[in-house]
C-alpha positions in Angstrom: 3.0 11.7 4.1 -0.4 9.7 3.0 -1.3 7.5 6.1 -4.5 5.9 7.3 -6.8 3.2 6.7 -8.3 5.4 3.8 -5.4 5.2 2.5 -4.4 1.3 2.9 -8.0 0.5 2.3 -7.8 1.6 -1.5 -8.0 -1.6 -3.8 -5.7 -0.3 -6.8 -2.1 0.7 -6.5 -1.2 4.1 -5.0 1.8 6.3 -4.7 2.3 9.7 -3.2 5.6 11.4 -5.2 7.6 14.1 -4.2 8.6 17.7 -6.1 11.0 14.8 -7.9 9.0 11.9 -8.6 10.2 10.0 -5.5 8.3 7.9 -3.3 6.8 9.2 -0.1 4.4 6.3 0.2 3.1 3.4 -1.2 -0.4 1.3 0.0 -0.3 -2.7 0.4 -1.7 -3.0 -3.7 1.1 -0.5 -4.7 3.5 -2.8 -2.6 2.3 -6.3 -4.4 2.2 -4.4 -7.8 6.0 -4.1 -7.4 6.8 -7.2 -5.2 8.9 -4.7 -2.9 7.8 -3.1 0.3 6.8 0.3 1.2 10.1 0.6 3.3 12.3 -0.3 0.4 9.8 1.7 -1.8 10.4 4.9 0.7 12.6 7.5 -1.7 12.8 5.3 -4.3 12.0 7.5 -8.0 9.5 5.6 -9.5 10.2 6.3 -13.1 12.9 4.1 -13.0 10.5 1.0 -11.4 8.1 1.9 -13.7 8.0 2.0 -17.5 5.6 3.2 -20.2 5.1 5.4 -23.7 6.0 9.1 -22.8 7.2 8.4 -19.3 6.1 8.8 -15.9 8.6 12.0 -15.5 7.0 13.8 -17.8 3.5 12.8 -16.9 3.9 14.0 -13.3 5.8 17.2 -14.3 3.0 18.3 -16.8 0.3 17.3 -13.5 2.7 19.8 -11.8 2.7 22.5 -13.8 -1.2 22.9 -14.8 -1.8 21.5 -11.3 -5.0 19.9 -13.1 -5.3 16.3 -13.2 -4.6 13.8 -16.0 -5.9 10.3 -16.9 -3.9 8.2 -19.3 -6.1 5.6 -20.5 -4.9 1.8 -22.0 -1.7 2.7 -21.6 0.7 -0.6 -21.9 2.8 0.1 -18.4 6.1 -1.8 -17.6 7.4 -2.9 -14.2 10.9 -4.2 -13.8 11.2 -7.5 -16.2 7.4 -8.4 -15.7 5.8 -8.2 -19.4 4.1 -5.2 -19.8 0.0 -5.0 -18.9 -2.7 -2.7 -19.9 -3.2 0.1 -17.3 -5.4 3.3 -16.8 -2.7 5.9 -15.0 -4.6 8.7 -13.0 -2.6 11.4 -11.5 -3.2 14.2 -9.7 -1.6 17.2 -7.7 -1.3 17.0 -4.3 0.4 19.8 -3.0 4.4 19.9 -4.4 3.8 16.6 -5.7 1.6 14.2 -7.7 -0.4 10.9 -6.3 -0.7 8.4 -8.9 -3.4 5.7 -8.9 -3.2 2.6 -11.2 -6.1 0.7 -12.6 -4.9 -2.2 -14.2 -7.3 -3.1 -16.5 -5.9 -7.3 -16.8 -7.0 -8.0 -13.3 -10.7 -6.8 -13.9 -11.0 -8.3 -17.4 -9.5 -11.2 -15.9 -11.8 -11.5 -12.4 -14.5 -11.0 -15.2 -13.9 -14.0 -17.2 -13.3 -15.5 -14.1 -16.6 -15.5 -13.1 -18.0 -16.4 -16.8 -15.8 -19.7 -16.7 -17.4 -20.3 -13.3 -20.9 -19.6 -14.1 -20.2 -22.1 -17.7 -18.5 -24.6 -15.8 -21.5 -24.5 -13.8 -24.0 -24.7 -16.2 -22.1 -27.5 -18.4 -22.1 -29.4 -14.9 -25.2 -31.1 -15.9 -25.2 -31.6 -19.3 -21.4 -33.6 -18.5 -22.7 -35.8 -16.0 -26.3 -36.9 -18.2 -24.0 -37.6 -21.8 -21.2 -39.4 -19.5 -24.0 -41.8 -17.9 -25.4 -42.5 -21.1 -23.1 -43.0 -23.4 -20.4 -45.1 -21.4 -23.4 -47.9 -20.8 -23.8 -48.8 -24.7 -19.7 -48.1 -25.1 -18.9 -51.1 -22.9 -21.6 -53.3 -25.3 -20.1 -51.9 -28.3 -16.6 -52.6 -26.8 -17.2 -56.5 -26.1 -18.9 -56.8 -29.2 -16.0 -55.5 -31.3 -13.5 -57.9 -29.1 -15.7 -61.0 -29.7 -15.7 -60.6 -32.9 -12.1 -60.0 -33.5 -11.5 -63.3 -32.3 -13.1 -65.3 -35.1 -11.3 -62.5 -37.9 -7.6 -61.6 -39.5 -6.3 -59.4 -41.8 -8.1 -56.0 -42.8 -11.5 -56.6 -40.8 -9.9 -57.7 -37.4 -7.9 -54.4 -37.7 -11.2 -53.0 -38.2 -12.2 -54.4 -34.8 -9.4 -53.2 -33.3 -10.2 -50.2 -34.2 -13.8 -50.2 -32.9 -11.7 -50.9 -29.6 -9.5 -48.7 -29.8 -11.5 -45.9 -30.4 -14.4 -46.6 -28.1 -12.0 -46.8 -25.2 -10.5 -43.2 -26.1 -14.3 -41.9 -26.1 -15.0 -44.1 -22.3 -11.9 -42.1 -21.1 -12.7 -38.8 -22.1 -16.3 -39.7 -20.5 -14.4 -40.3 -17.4 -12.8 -36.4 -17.3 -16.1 -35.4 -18.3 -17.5 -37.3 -15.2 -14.8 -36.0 -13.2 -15.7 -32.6 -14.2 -19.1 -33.2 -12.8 -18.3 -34.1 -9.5 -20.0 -31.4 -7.0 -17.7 -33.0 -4.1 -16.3 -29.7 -1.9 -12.8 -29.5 -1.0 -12.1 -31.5 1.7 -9.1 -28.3 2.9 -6.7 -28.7 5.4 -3.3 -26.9 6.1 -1.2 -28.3 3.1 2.4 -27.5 2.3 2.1 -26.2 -1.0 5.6 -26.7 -1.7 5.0 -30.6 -0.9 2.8 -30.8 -3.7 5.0 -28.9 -6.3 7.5 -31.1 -5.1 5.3 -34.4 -5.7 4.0 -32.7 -8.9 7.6 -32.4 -10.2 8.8 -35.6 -10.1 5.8 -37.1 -10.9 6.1 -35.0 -14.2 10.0 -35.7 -14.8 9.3 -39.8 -15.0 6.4 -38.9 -17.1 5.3 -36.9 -19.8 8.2 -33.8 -18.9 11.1 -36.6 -19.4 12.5 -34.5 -21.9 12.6 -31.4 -20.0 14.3 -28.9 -17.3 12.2 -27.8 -15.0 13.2 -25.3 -12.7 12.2 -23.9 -9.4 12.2 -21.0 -7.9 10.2 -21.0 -4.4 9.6 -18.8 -1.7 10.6 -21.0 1.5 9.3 -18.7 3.7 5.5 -18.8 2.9 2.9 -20.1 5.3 0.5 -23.0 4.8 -2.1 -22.8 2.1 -6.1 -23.8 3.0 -6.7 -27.1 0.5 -7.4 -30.3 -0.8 -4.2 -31.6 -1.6 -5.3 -34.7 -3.9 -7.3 -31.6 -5.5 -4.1 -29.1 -5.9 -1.9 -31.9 -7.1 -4.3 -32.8 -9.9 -4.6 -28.8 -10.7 -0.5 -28.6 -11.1 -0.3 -32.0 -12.9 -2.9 -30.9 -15.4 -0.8 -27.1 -15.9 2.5 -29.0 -15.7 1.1 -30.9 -18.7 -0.2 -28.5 -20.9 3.3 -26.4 -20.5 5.5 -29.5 -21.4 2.9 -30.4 -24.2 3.2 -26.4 -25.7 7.2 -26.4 -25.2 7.8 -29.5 -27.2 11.0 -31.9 -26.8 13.7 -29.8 -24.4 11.9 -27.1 -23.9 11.8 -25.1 -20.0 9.2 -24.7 -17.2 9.7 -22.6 -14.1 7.7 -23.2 -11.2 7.9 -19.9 -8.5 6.0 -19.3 -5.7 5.7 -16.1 -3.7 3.4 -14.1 -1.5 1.3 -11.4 -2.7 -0.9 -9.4 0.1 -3.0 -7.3 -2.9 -5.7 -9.5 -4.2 -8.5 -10.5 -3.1 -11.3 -12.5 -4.2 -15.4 -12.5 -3.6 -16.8 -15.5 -2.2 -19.9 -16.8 -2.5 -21.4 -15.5 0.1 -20.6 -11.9 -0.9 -17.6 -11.7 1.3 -13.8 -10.8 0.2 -11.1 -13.2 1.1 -7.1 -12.9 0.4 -5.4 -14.8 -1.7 -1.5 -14.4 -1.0 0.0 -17.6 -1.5 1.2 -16.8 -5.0 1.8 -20.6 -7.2 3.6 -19.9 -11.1 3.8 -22.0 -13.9 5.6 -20.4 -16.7 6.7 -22.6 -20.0 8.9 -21.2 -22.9 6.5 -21.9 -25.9 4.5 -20.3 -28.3 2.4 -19.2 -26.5 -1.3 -19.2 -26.6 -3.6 -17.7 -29.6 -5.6 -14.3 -28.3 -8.8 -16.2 -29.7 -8.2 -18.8 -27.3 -6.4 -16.6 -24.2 -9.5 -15.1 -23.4 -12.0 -18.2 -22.8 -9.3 -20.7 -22.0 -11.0 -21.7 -18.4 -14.6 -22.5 -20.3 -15.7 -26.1 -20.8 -14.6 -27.3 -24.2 -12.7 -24.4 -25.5 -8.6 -25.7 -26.3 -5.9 -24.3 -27.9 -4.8 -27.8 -28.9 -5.4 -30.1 -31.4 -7.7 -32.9 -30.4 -7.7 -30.9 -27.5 -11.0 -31.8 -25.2 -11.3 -28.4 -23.6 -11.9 -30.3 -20.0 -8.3 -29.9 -18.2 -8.1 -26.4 -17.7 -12.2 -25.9 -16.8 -11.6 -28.7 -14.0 -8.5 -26.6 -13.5 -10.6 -23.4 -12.8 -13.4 -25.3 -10.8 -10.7 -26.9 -8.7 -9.4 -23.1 -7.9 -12.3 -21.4 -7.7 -13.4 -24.5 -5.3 -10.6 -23.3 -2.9 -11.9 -19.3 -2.4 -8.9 -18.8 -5.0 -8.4 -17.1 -8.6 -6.2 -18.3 -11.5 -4.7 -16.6 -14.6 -2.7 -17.0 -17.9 -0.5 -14.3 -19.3 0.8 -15.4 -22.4 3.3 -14.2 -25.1 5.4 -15.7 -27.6 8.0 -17.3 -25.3 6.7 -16.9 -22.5 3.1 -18.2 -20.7 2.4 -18.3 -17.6 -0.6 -20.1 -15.3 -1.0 -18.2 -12.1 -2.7 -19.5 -8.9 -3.9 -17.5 -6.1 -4.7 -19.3 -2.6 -5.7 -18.4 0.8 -4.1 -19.0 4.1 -5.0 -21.4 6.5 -6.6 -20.2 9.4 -4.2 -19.6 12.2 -5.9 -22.1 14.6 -4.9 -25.0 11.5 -1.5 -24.2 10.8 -0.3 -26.4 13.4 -1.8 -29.7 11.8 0.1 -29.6 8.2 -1.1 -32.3 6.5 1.4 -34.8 4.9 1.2 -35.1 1.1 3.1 -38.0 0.5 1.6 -41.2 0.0 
């Protein structure tokens, strides 16, 4: 059997398979890649947990017989009821069996436009904060203006006010998300219950703008306090629970799940790797989102949406990204789904849970 820290230390999904394609071990990425543990994995034959075109049966077997290796590259690979992901298989023989290595090739496109949303959110930073300043300063003129004269008119022109009105306070709130996508203030993290927060999110969301919904939840009691900014996570699942009730329409479904997850990890800024196991999903029943969008949906200004401002989901990202964590979307007709990665707090903190309600 494959043991050692070699062997754990490996940052893609590995299994070592016997003469008959059963498990003799599995490292911590191979464990989170299937959500079960290497003792549950032990003897299990992986072509059942794992589908994709050709099969792994008769991948290994041909690996066994030419004992040469193979690499199967883009290869759309299946596990259990998960939607299938883009994968580069490589197996080899080692000695009656095979070792299989998987490269998913979602989680490094996706760590990539992770850190091009960052660095655009970064440099729209600037320009947001400059056009907010001064544009709201001559809105607020234009605004009493409009209103004084209003007073003194009927009919056709003081609808034409109210327009003016109207109109200039839509563009002095979208300054303010612009603004509040500006702000440079860090995280102010403590240990934080993160199931407080989907809690607090939830109802806050049922009164509101997800009356017409069922949202269900599906929550892993047992996991340990995140590191955050509460105020800040709340705002990040308000803003997701909003754009899934707005994309499933009247009685549509959200699910929000939460589970832990020990394989990724994320590079700080400071060139160090951090883990990110506290595992937060949003998944909503709609259309899903257009590929042209799918791939720059964190970057300032890009929306799927009509009149969409393209601001909610970049905050969303900074927010994240703020907190040494990672977000993603997977999206299909009927199914998408906004997942958030977060760190644990430090052990010394987890004693001091701070208490999100208000």
């Amino acid at each position: 059997m494959i043991t050692g820290d070699i062997w754990q230390a490996l940052p893609i999904p590995a299994f070592a398979l016997d003469a008959g394609d059963r498990v003799l071990a599995a490292n911590g990425p191979a464990e989170g890649f299937l959500n079960r543990s290497a003792r549950t994995l032990n003897g299990a034959v992986l072509p059942d947990l794992l589908e994709f075109e050709g099969g792994l049966a008769a991948a290994s077997d041909r690996v066994r017989r030419m004992q040469a290796p193979m690499t199967l590259h883009d290869t759309a690979l299946r596990a259990g009821p998960a939607p299938a992901i883009r994968c580069e298989l490589h197996l080899s023989p080692l000695d009656d069996g095979v070792l299989l290595l998987i490269s998913p090739q979602d989680i490094a496109q996706r760590l990539d436009r992770a850190r091009k949303s960052r660095s655009a959110a970064r440099s729209a930073i600037g320009m947001a904060e400059m056009l907010a300043h001064e544009i709201k300063n001559p809105l607020a003129g234009i605004t009493g203006a409009a209103q004084l004269l209003g007073m003194n008119l009927a009919g056709e022109d003081l609808e034409l006010t109210d327009l003016i009105v109207a109109e200039s306070r839509r563009i002095v709130k979208l300054l303010e998300q612009v603004e509040q996508f500006g702000n440079l203030r860090p995280p102010e993290r403590r240990a934080i219950n993160v199931h407080d927060i989907l809690d607090r999110a939830r109802r806050s969301a049922m009164v509101g703008f997800a009356a017409h919904m069922t949202i269900s939840e599906a929550y892993d009691p047992s996991l340990p306090p995140a590191w955050g900014d509460a105020d800040q996570l709340l705002q990040v699942v308000l803003n997701l629970l909003r754009n899934a009730a707005q994309a499933s329409g009247s009685e549509g479904n959200i699910t929000i799940r939460t589970f832990y997850e020990l394989s990724l990890r994320v590079r700080r800024p400071d060139g160090t790797r951090s883990a990110v196991p506290l595992q937060i999903e949003i998944v909503d029943d709609g259309p899903g989102i257009p590929p042209s969008v799918a791939s720059n949906l964190f970057e300032p200004f890009v929306s799927g949406r009509e009149n969409g401002t393209g601001l909610g989901l970049a905050l969303v990202s900074k927010i994240v990204h703020d907190h040494d964590g990672w977000i993603a979307v997977d999206t299909a007709p009927g199914r998408t789904a906004f997942r958030i990665s977060l760190p644990l707090a430090p052990k010394d903190m987890k004693n001091g849970l701070q208490d999100t309600e208000d």
